[in-house]
C-alpha positions as CSV (number, residue, x, y, z in Angstrom):
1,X,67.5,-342.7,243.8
2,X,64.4,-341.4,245.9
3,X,62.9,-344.8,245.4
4,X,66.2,-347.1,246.7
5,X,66.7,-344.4,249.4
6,X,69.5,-342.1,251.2
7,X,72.1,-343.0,253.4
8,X,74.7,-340.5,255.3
9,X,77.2,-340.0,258.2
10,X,76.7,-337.6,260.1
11,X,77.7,-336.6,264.3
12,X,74.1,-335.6,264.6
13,X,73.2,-332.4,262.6
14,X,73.6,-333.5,258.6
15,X,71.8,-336.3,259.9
16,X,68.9,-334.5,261.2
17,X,68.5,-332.4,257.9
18,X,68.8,-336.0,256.0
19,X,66.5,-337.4,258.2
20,X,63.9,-334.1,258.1
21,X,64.3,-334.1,254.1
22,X,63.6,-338.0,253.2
23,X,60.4,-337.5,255.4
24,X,59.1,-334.6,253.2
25,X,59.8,-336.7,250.0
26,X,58.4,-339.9,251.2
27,X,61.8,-341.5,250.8
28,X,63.9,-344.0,253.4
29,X,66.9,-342.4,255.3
30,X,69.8,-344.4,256.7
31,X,71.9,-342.3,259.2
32,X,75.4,-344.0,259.8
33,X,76.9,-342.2,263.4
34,X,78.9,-343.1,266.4
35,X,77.5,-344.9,269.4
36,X,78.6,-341.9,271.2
37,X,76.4,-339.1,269.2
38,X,74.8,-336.5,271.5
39,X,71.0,-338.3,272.8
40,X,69.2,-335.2,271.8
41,X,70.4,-335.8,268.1
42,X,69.5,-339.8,267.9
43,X,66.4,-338.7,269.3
44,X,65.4,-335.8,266.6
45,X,67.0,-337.7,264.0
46,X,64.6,-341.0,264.7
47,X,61.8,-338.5,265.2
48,X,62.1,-337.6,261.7
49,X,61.9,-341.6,261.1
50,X,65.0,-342.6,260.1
51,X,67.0,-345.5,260.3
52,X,70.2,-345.3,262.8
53,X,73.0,-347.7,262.6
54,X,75.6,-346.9,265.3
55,X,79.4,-347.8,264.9
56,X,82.1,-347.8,267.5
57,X,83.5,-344.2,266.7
58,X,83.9,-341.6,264.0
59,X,87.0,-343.2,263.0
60,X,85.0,-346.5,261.6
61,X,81.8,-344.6,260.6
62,X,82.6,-343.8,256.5
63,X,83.7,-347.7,256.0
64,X,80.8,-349.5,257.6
65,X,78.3,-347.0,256.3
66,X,80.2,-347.7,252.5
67,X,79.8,-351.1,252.7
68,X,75.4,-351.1,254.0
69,X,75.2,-348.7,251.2
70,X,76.2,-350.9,248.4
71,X,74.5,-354.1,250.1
72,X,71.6,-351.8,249.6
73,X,72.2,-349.5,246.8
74,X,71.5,-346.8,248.7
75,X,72.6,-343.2,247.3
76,X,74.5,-341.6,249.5
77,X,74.6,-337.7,250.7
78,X,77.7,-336.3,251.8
79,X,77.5,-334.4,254.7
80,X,80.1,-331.4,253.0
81,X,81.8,-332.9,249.9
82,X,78.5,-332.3,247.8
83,X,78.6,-329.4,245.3
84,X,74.4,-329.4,246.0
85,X,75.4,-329.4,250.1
86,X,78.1,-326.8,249.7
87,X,75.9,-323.9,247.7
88,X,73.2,-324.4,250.0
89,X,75.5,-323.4,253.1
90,X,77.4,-320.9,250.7
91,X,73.6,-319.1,251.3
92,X,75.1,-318.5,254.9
93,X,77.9,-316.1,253.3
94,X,75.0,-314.5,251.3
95,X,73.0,-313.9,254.0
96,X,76.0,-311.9,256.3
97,X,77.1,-310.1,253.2
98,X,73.2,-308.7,253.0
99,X,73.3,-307.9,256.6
100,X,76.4,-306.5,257.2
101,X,77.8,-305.3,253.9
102,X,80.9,-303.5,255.6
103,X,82.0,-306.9,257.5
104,X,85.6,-307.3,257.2
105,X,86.4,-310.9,258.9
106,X,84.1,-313.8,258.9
107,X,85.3,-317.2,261.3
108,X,83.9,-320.7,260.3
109,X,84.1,-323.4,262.4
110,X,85.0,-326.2,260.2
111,X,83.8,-330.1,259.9
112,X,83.9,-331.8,256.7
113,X,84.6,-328.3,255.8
114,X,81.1,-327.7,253.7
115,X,80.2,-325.2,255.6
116,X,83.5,-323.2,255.4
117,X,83.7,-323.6,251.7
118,X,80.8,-322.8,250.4
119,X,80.9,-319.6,252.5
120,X,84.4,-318.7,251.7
121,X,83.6,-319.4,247.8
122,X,80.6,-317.3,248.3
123,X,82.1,-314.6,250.1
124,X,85.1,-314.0,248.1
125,X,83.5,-314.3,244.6
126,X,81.9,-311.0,245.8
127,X,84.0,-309.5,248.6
128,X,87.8,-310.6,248.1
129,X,88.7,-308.5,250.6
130,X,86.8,-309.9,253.2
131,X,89.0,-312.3,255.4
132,X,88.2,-315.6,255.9
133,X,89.5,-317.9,258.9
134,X,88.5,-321.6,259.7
135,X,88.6,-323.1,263.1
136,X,88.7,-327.0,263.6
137,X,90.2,-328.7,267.0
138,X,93.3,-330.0,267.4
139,X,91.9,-333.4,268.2
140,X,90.3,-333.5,265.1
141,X,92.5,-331.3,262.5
142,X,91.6,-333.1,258.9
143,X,91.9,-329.4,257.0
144,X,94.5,-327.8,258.6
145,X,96.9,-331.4,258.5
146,X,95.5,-331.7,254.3
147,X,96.5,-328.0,253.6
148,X,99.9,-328.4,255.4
149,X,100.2,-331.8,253.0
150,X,98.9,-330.4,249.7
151,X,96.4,-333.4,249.4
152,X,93.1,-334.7,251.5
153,X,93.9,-336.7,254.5
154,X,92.2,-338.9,257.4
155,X,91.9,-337.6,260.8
156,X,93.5,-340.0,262.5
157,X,92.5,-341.0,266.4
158,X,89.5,-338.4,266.7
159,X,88.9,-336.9,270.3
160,X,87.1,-333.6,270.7
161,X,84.6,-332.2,272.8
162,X,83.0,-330.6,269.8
163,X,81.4,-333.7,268.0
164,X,79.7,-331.8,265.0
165,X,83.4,-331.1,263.8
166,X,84.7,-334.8,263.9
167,X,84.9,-335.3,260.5
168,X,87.0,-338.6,259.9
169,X,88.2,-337.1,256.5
170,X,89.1,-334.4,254.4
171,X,86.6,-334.0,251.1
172,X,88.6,-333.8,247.9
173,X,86.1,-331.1,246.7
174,X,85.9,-329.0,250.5
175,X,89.5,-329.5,250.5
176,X,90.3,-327.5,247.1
177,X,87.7,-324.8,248.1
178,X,89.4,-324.0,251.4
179,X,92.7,-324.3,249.8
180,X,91.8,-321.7,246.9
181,X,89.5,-318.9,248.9
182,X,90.2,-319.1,253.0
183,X,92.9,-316.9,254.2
184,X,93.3,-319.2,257.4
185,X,92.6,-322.2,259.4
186,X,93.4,-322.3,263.4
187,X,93.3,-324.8,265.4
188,X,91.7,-324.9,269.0
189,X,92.3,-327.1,272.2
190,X,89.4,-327.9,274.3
191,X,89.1,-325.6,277.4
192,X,88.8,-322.6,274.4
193,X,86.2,-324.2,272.9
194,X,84.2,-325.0,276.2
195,X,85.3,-321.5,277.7
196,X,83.4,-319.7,274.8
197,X,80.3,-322.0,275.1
198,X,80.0,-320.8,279.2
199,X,80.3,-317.1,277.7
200,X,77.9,-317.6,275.5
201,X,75.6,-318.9,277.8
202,X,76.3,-316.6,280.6
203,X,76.5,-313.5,278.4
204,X,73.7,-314.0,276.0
205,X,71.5,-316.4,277.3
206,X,71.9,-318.5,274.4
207,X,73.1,-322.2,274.4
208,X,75.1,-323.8,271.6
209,X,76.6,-326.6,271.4
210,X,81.0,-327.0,271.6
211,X,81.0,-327.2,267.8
212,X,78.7,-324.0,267.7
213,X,81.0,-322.2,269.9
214,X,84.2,-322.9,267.7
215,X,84.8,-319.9,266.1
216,X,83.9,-317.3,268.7
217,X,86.5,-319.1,270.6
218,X,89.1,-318.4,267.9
219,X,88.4,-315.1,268.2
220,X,88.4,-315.1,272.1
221,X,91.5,-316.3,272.4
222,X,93.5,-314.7,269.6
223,X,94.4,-317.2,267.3
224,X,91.3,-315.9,264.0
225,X,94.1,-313.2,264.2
226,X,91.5,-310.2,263.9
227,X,92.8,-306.8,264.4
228,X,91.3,-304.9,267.4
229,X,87.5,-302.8,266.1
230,X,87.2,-305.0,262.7
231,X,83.6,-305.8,261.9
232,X,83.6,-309.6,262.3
233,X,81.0,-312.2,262.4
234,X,81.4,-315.6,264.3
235,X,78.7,-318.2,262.8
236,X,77.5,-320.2,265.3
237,X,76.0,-323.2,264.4
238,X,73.9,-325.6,266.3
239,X,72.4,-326.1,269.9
240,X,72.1,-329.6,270.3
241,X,73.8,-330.1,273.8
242,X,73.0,-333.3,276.3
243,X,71.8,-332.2,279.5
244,X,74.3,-334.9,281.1
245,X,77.2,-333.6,278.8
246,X,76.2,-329.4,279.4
247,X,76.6,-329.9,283.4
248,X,80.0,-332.0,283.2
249,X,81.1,-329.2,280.6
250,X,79.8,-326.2,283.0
């Protein structure tokens, strides 16, 4: 596998780790995205030296990076439906646990969902009582639409501000994670999203990027449902912003 090389999807940020791991190994990356992904993250992503093929929009991206990979026989790396990809960002849920053993809500923005699942699975399988809440836009509400169905479904027509959660599909494996260990998932319209990036970055000084700012945004605005005083943590999860894109969005 490390010899044919990797291929992925990925909005930006899988892409980057991808990109960052292959070069450590001394193996080839292919990095499948959207010919509207965030500059910054082409740019880090080719930094790393791998090789970007752009399609038209999330909504294309899995089938046209399916078909290079078996022209190729490339292995591919899920970007969340990965057991391997899910424990490593179940560490997240370990790490909160060990800093704030009393936490009583914990709010996950969601993609692909790896990132929820493997801290919901984590969580739980040591604090059950701990409430767990996804967050995903309604522009691009796979895990909230597959729950409501029982089964894994497509996005349909993505359109989000918050490009690190345009995940075109459901994961069969995310999907039955969330299903079995997260208490909620809530979806967001844009102006909540962007409204808790500005607070962010006017209040703490810090910039994240629309995805990032998901699930304080949830919380913000009511819908993480967390009772008034609860110890809750909000994971915020990436800073990759185009300077272009920040000033239309401020």
């Amino acid at each position: 596998q490390r010899e044919r090389g990797l291929i992925t999807i990925s909005a930006g940020n899988h892409g980057q780790g991808l990109a960052f791991a292959a070069s450590v190994v001394g193996t080839k990356a292919v990095i499948f995205m959207p010919k509207t992904a965030v500059p910054t993250k082409i740019d880090a992503i080719r930094g790393y030296g791998a090789e970007i093929h752009f399609t038209e929009s999330m909504d294309d991206v899995f089938e046209r990076m399916d078909e290079y990979r078996i022209a190729h026989d490339l292995t591919f790396v899920s970007p969340f439906d990965d057991p391997a990809i899910i424990a490593g960002q179940g560490t997240v849920g370990l790490e909160i646990l060990e800093e704030i053993p009393d936490v009583e809500n914990i709010v996950v923005q969601a993609g692909g969902g790896g990132l929820l699942s493997g801290v919901s699975m984590t969580v739980k399988s040591l604090r059950p009582d701990v409430r767990v809440v996804g967050v995903e836009p309604i522009g691009a509400n796979k895990i909230r639409k597959s729950l409501d169905a029982g089964k894994p479904l497509r996005t349909g027509p993505i359109a989000t501000v918050a490009d690190g959660l345009a995940a075109p599909f459901a994961g069969n494996l995310t999907q039955a994670i969330i299903s079995h260990y997260v208490d909620d998932v809530v979806l967001l319209e844009e102006y909540e999203i962007v409204h808790a990036m500005c607070l962010i970055l006017e209040r703490m000084n810090v910039l994240v990027e629309p995805s990032g700012a998901a699930s304080l945004a949830a919380v913000l605005c009511g819908k993480a449902g967390i009772e008034p005083g609860s110890k809750t943590v909000v994971i915020l999860t990436g800073g990759n912003v185009d300077r272009e894109k920040l000033k239309s969005l401020l």
